[in-house]
C-alpha positions as CSV (number, residue, x, y, z in Angstrom):
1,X,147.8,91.8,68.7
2,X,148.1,94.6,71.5
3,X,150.2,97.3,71.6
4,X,152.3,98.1,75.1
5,X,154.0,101.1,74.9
6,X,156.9,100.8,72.6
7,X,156.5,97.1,72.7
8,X,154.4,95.3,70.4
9,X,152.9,91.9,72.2
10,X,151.5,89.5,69.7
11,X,149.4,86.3,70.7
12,X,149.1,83.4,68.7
13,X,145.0,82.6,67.8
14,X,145.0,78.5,67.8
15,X,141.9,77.5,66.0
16,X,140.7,73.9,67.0
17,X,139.8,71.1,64.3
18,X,136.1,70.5,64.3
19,X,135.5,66.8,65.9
20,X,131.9,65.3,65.3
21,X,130.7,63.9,67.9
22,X,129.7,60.0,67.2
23,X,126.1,61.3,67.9
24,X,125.7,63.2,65.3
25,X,127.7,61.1,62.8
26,X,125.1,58.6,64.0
27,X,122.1,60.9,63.0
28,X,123.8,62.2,59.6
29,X,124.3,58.2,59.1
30,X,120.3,57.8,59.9
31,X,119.2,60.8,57.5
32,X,120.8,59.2,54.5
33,X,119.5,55.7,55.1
34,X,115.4,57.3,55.1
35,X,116.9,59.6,52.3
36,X,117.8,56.8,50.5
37,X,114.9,54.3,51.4
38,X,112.8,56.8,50.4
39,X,114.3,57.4,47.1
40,X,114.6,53.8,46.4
41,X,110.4,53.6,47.4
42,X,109.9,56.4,44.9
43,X,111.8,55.2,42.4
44,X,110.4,51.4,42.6
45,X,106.7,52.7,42.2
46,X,107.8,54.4,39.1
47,X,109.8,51.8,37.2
48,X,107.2,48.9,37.8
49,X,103.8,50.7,38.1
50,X,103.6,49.2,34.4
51,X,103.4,45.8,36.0
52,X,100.1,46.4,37.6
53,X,98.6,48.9,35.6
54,X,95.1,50.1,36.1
55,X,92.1,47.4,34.9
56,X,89.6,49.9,34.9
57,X,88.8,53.6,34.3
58,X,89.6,56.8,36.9
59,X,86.8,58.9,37.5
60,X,87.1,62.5,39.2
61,X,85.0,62.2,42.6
62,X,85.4,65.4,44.8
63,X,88.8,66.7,45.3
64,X,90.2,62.9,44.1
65,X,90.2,60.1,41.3
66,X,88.4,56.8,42.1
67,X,89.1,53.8,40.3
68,X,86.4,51.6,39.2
69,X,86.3,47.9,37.6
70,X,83.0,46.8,35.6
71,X,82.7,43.3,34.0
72,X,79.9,40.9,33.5
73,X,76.8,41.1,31.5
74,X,72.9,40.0,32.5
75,X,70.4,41.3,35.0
76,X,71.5,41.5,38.1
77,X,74.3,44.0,39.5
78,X,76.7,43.4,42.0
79,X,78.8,45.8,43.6
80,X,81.7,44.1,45.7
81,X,83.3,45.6,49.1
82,X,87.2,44.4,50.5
83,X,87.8,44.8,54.5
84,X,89.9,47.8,55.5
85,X,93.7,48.2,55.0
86,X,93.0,45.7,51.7
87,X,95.8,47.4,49.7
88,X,93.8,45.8,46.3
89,X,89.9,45.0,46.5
90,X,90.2,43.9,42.7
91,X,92.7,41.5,43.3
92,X,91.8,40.9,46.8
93,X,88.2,40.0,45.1
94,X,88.8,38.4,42.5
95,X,88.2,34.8,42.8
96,X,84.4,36.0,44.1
97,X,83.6,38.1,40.9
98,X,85.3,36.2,38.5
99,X,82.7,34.2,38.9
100,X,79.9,36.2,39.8
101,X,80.7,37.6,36.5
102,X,78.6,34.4,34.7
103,X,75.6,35.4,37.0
104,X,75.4,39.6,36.5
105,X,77.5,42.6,36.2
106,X,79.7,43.1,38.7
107,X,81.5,46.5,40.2
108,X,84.8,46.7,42.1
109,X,85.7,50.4,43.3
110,X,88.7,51.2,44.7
111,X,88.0,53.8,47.9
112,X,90.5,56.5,48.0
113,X,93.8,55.6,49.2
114,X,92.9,51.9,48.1
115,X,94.1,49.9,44.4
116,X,94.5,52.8,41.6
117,X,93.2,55.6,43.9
118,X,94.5,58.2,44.4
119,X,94.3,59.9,48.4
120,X,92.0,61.9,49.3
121,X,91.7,65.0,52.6
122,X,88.5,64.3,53.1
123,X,87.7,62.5,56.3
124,X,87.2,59.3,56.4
125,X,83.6,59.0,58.0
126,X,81.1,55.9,56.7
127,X,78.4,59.1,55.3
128,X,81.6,60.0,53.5
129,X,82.4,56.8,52.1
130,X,79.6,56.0,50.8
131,X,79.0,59.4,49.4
132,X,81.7,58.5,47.8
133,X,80.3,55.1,46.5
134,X,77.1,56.5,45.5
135,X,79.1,58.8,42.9
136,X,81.3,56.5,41.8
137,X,79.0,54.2,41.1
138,X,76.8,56.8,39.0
139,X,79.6,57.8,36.8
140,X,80.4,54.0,36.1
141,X,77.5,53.2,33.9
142,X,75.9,50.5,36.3
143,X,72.8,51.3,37.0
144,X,70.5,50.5,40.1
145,X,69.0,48.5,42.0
146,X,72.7,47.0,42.9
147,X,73.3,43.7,45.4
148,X,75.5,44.6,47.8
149,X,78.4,42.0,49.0
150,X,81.1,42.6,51.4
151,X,83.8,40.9,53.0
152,X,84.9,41.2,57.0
153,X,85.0,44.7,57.7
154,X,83.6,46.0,54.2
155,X,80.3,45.4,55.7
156,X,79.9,48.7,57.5
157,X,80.1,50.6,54.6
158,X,77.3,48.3,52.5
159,X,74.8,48.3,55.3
160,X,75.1,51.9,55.7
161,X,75.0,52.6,52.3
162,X,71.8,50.4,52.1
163,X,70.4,52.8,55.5
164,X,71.4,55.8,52.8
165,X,70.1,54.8,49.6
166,X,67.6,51.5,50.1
167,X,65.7,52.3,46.8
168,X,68.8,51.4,45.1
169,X,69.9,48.1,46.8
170,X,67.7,45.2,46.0
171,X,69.8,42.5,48.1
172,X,72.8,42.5,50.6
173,X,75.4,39.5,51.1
174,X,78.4,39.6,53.7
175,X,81.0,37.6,53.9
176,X,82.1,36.5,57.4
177,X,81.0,40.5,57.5
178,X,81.7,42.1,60.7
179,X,78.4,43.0,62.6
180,X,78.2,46.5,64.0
181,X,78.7,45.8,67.4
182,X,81.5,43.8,67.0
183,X,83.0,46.9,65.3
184,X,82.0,49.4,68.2
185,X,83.6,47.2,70.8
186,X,86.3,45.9,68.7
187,X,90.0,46.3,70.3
188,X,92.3,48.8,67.7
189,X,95.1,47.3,69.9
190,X,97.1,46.1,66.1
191,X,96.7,48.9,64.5
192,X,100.5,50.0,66.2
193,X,101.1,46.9,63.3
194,X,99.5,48.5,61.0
195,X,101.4,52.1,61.6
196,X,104.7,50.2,61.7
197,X,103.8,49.0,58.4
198,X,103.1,52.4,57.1
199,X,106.6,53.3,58.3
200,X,108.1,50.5,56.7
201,X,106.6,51.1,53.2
202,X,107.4,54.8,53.2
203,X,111.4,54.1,53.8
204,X,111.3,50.6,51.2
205,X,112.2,48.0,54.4
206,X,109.2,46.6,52.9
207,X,110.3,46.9,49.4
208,X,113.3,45.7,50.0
209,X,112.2,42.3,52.4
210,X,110.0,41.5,49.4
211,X,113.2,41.2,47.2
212,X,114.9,39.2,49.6
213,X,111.6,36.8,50.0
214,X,110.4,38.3,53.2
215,X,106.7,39.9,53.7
216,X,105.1,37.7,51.5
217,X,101.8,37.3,53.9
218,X,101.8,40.4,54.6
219,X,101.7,41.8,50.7
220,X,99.5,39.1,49.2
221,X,98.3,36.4,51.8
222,X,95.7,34.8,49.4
223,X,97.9,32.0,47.8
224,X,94.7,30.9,46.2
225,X,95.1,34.0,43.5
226,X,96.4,34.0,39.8
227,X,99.8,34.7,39.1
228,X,99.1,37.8,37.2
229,X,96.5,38.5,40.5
230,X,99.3,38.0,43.0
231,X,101.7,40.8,40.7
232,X,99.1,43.2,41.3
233,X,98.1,42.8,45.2
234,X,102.0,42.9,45.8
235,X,102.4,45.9,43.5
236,X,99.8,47.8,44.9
237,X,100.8,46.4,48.6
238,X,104.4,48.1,48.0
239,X,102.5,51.4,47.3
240,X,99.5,51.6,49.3
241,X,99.6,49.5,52.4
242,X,98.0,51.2,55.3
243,X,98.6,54.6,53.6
244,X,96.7,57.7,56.0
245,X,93.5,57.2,54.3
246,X,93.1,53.3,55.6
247,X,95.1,54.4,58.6
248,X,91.9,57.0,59.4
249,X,88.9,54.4,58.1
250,X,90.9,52.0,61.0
251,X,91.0,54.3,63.6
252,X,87.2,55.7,62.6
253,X,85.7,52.2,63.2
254,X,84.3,52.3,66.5
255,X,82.4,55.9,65.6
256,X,81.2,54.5,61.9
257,X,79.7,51.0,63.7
258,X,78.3,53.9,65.8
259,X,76.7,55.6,62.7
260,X,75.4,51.9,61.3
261,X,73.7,51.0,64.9
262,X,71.9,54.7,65.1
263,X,70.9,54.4,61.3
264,X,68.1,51.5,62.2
265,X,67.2,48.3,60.3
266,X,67.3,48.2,56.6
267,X,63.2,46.8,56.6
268,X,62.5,44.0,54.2
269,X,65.8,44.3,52.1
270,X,67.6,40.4,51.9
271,X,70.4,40.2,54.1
272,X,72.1,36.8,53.6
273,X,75.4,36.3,55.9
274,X,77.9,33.4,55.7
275,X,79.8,32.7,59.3
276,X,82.9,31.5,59.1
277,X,84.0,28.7,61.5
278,X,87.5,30.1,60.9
279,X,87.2,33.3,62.9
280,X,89.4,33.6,65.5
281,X,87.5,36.3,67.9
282,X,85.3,34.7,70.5
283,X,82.6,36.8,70.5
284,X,82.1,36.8,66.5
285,X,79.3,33.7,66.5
286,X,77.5,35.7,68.9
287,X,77.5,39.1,67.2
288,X,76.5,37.8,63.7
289,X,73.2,36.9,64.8
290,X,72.9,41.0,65.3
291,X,72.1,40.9,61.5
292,X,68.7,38.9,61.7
293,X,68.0,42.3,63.3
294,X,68.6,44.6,60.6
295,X,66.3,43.0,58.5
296,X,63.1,40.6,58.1
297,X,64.6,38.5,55.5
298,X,68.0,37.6,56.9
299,X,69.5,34.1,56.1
300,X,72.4,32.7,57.3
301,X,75.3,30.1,55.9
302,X,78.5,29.0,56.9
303,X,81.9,28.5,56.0
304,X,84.8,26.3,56.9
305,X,87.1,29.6,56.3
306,X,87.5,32.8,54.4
307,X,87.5,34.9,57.8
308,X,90.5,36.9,56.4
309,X,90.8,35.9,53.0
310,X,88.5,34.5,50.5
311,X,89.0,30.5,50.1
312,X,88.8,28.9,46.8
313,X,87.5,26.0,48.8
314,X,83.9,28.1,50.2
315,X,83.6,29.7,46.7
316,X,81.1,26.9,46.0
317,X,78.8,28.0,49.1
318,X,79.3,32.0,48.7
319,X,78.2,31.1,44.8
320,X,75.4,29.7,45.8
321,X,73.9,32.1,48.3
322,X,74.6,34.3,45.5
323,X,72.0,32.2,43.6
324,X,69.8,32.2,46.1
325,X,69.7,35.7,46.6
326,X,69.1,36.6,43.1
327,X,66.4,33.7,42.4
328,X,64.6,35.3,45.8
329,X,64.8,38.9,44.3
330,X,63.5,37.8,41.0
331,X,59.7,38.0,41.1
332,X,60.5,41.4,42.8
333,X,62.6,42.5,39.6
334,X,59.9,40.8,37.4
């Protein structure tokens, strides 16, 4: 309102209506579909965490807790290894030391970020892994000298923790273990899978496929495991597939084969291998004869298949390089 000499002008202030613009109805629309996929993630892992609760005991490890299965009884002690990004090793393991349980004690332990771990901000280096083992394995109760048996990829961190600590590993067994060279030249071109994954977990798509019968491979592709087994893997898989931890131990792999090749042969410790025919990458009969390398007393098996998963049907030949392995380390022990 001005005022004009005796005349008083007034103007009429015409205030718009707001309009959204369809982008941003389109983004408000995207916020509250993560808001609620996240939500609905959260609130998943709480109500059926009692569906897969823990089988062992949590022990404090550095700035984490590490979860740790014992079971078995006699002489020897095995301590058992998954590949990386397995969301599970127990369950992932299970047909193996189910029945390794009859010949020894056997240890399953959970890496942080893996099974009933919790995550950890320490970095994801093989020294710090199997620092990590060493403890854990101290504060279970088994004692040493432990056999050492890994599947696929878990056999970086058993060789090096044999380089580390080789008066307390009597024997070493792989499963269609990945040699270190194959590691340093391996291609890392699916781990973009593996991040999508990660995505997908974190806003419940996965969660959500699994209720509508999608994912199954992808949560628990062992069809050979118990039906109580299977509840776990998937459980866990909802909650812990390729979380940052087994994001970083993927991406690390080229620099920890690295730290496996500079830490030299592991002597006259028994390193028995089993090759499967199953495995898909070309190069993997060739770089499995690395391990007669590492040590004087290598043997060598094969398999029909268990290059991803362990097989019910090549449990009778993993069993019995088991045998052989602890029959071989026995006038040793006695």
């Amino acid at each position: 309102m001005k005022m004009k000499g005796k005349k008083m002008i007034v103007k009429d202030f015409y205030v718009k209506p707001k309009h959204y613009k369809p982008r941003k109805i389109i983004y408000l629309l995207l916020f509250a579909i993560i808001l609620s996929g996240m939500l609905y993630q959260g609130i998943s892992i709480s109500l059926s965490a009692k569906d897969y609760a823990r089988v062992g005991q949590l022990l404090a490890i550095d700035d984490t807790l590490m979860h740790v299965y014992t079971g078995g009884s006699g002489d020897a002690t095995f301590v058992l290894a998954s590949s990386i990004g397995t969301p599970s090793p127990y369950a992932a393991l299970s047909p193996l030391h189910e029945k390794l349980a009859s010949l020894g004690k056997v240890v399953v332990y959970d890496k942080p970020g893996y099974g009933w771990s919790e995550l950890t901000k320490a970095p994801r280096d093989l020294d710090t892994l199997t620092s990590e083992i060493h403890a854990i394995l101290e504060k279970s109760g088994r004692q040493a000298p432990y056999i050492l048996v890994a599947h696929s990829t878990g056999s970086l961190e058993m060789l090096r923790f044999a380089q580390r600590y080789p008066e307390e590993v009597s024997g070493i067994l792989l499963i269609d273990g990945a040699s270190p060279s194959f590691c340093r030249d391996y291609n890392n071109i699916m781990i973009a899978e593996s991040f999508l994954l990660n995505f997908s977990r974190h806003l419940g798509i996965l969660r959500l496929g699994e209720h509508l019968g999608y994912f199954q491979y992808a949560l628990s592709p062992n069809p050979d495991l118990k039906e109580d087994i299977q509840v776990i893997s998937k459980g866990l898989a909802l909650e812990k597939l390729w979380n940052r931890n087994a994001l970083e131990e993927q991406l690390r792999i080229k620099n920890n084969a690295e730290i496996v090749l500079e830490g030299g042969n592991l002597g006259s410790i028994p390193l028995y291998f089993l090759t499967s025919q199953a495995n898909i990458y070309g190069n993997w009969t060739k770089t499995q004869q690395e391990f007669f390398s590492l040590s004087t007393e290598a043997k060598q098996f094969v398999i029909s298949g268990s290059s991803e998963q362990l097989e019910r049907k090549d449990l009778p030949t993993i069993l019995s390089a088991c045998e052989q392995l602890v029959t071989f380390l026995q006038p040793e022990e006695n």
